[in-house]
PASEBA-1860 file (N, C-alpha, C; in nm, 3 decimals):
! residues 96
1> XXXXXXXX> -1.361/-1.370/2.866/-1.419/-1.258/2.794/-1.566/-1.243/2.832 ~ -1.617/-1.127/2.803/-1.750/-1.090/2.882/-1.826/-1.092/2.776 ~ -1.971/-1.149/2.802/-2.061/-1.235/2.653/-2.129/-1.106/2.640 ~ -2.119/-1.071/2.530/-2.205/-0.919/2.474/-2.326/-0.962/2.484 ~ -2.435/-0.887/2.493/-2.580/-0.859/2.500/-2.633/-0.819/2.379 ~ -2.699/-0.837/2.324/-2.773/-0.795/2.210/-2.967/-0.701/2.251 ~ -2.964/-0.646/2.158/-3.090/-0.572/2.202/-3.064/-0.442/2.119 ~ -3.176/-0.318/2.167/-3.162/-0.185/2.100/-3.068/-0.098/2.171
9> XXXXXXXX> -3.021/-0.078/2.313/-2.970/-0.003/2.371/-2.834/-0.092/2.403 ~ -2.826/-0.224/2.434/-2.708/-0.312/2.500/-2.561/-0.316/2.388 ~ -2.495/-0.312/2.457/-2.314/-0.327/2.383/-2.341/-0.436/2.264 ~ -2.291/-0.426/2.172/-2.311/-0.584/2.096/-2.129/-0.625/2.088 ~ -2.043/-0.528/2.112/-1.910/-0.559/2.148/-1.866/-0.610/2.251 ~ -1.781/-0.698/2.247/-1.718/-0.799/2.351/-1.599/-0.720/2.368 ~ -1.608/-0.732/2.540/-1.514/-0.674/2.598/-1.361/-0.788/2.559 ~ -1.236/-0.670/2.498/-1.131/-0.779/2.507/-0.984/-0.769/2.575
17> XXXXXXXX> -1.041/-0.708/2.702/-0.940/-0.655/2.822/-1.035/-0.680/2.919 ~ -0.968/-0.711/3.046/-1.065/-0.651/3.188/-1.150/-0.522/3.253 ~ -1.042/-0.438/3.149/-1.039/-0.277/3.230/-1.105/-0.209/3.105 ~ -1.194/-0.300/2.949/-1.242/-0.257/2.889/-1.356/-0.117/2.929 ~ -1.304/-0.042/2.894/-1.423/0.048/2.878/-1.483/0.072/3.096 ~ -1.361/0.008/3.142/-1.415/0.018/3.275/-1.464/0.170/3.352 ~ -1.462/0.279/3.257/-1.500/0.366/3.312/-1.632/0.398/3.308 ~ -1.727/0.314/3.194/-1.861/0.325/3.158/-1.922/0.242/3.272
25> XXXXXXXX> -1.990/0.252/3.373/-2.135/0.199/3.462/-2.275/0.179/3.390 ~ -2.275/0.106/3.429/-2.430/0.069/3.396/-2.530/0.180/3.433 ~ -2.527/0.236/3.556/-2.570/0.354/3.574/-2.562/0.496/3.447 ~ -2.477/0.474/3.361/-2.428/0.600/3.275/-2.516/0.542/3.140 ~ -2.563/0.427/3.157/-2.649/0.391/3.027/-2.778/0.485/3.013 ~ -2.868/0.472/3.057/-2.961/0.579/3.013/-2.930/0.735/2.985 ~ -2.809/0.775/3.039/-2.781/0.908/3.031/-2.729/0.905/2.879 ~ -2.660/0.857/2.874/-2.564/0.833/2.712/-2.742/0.812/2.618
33> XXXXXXXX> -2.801/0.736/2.662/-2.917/0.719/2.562/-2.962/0.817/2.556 ~ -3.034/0.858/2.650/-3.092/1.018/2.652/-3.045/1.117/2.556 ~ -2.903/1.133/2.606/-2.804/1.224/2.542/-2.858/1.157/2.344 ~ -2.814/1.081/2.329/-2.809/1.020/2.170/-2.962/1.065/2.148 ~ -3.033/1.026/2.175/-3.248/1.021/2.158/-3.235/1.199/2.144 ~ -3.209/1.273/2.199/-3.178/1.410/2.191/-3.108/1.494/2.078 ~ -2.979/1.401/2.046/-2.898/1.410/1.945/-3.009/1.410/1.820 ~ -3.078/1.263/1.781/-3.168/1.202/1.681/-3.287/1.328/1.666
41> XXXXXXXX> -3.307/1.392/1.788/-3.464/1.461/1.808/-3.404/1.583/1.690 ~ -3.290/1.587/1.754/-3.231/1.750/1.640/-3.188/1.725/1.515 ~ -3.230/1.590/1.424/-3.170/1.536/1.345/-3.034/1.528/1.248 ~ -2.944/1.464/1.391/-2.853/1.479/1.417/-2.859/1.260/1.392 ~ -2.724/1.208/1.323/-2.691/1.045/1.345/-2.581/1.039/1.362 ~ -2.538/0.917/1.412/-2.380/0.865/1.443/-2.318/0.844/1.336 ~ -2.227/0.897/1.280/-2.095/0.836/1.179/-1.984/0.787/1.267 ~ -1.956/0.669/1.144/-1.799/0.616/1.231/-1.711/0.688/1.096
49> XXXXXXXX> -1.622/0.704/1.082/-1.524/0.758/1.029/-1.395/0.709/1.047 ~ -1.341/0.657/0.916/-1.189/0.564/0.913/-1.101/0.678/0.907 ~ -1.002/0.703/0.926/-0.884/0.790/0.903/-0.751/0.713/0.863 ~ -0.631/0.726/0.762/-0.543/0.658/0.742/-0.446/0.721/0.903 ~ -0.394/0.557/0.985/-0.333/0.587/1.011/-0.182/0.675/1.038 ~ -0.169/0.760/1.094/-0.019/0.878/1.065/0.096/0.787/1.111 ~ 0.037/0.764/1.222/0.222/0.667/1.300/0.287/0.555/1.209 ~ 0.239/0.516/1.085/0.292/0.388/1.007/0.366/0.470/0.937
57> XXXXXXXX> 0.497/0.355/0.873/0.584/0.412/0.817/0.583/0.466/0.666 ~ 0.449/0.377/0.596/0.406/0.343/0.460/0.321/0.551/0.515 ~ 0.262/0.627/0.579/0.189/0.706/0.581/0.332/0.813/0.574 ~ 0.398/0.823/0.682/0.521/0.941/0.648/0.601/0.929/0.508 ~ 0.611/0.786/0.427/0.667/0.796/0.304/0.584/0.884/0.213 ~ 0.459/0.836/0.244/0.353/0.906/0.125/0.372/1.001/0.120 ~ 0.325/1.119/0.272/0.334/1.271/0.293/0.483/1.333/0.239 ~ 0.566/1.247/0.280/0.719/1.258/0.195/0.712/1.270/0.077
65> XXXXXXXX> 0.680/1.196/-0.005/0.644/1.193/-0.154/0.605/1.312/-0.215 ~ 0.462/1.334/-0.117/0.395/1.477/-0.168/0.406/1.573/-0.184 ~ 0.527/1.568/-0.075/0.542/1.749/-0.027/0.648/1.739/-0.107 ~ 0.771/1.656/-0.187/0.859/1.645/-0.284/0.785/1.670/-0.429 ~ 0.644/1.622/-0.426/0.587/1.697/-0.542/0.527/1.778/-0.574 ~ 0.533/1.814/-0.480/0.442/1.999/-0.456/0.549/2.053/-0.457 ~ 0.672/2.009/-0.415/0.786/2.124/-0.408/0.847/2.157/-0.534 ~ 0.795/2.061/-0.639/0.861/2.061/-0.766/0.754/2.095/-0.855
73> XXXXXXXX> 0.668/2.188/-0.840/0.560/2.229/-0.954/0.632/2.356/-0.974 ~ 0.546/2.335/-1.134/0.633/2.463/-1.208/0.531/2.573/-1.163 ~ 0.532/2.710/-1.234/0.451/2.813/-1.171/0.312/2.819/-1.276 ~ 0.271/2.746/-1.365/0.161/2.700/-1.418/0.090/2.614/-1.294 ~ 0.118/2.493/-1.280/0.096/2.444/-1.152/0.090/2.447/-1.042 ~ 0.145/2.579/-0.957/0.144/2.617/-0.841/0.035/2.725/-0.833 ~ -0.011/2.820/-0.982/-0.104/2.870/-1.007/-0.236/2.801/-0.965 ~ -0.217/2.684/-1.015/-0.357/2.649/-1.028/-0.421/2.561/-0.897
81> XXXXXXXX> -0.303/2.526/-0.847/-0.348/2.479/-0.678/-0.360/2.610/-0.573 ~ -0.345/2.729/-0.617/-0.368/2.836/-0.532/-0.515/2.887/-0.600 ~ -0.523/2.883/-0.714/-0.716/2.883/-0.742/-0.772/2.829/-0.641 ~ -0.738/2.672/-0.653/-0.796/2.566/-0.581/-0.814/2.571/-0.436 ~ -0.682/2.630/-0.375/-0.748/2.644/-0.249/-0.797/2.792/-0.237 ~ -0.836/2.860/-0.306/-0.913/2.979/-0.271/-1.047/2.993/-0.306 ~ -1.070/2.907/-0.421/-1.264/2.812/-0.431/-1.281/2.730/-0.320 ~ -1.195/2.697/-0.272/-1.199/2.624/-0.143/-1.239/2.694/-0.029
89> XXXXXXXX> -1.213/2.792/0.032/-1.186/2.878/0.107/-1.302/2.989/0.074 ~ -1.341/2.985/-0.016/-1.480/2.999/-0.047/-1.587/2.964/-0.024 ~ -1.606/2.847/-0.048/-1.684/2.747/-0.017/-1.673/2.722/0.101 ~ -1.569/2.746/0.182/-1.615/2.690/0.324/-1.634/2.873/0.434 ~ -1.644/2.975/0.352/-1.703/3.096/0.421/-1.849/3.097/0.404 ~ -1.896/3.009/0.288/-2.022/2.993/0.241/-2.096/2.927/0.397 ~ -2.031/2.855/0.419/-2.084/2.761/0.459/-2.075/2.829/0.611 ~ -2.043/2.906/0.710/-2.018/2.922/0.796/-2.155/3.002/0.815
END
């Protein structure tokens, strides 16, 4: 395994394949920095962002579940999730 580097700009992740990330050069490091220092100038930061995996089987039961309980709202309840997505839908014309 390849010993990570520590510093402000260097990987602090250890490569855990050969062909890790083999498309990045050392050469492409300052450009990627640049690019990011540019990003920061427009105050702009990095998020990482988790997402629940879809391909597990525990994720298609859930969506299963849901759409079995959305399919079974009475019309009091189907009322009021069509408010919901139209304050929604609101809010995001606001925003455009």
């Amino acid at each position: 395994m390849a010993e990570a580097r520590t510093g402000r700009f260097t990987p602090v992740a250890v490569a855990w394949r050969p062909d890790y990330m083999s498309c990045m050069t050392r050469r492409s490091a300052p450009f990627v920095q640049a690019y990011r220092a540019r990003l920061r100038t427009r105050g702009l930061r990095p998020v990482q962002i988790w997402l629940p995996d879809t391909r597990t089987r525990q994720f298609v039961a859930q969506v299963a579940h849901d759409i079995a309980a959305v399919a079974q709202l009475n019309a009091d309840d189907a009322a009021m999730l069509d408010a919901f997505e139209r304050i929604a839908a609101e809010d995001l014309q606001e925003c455009d």
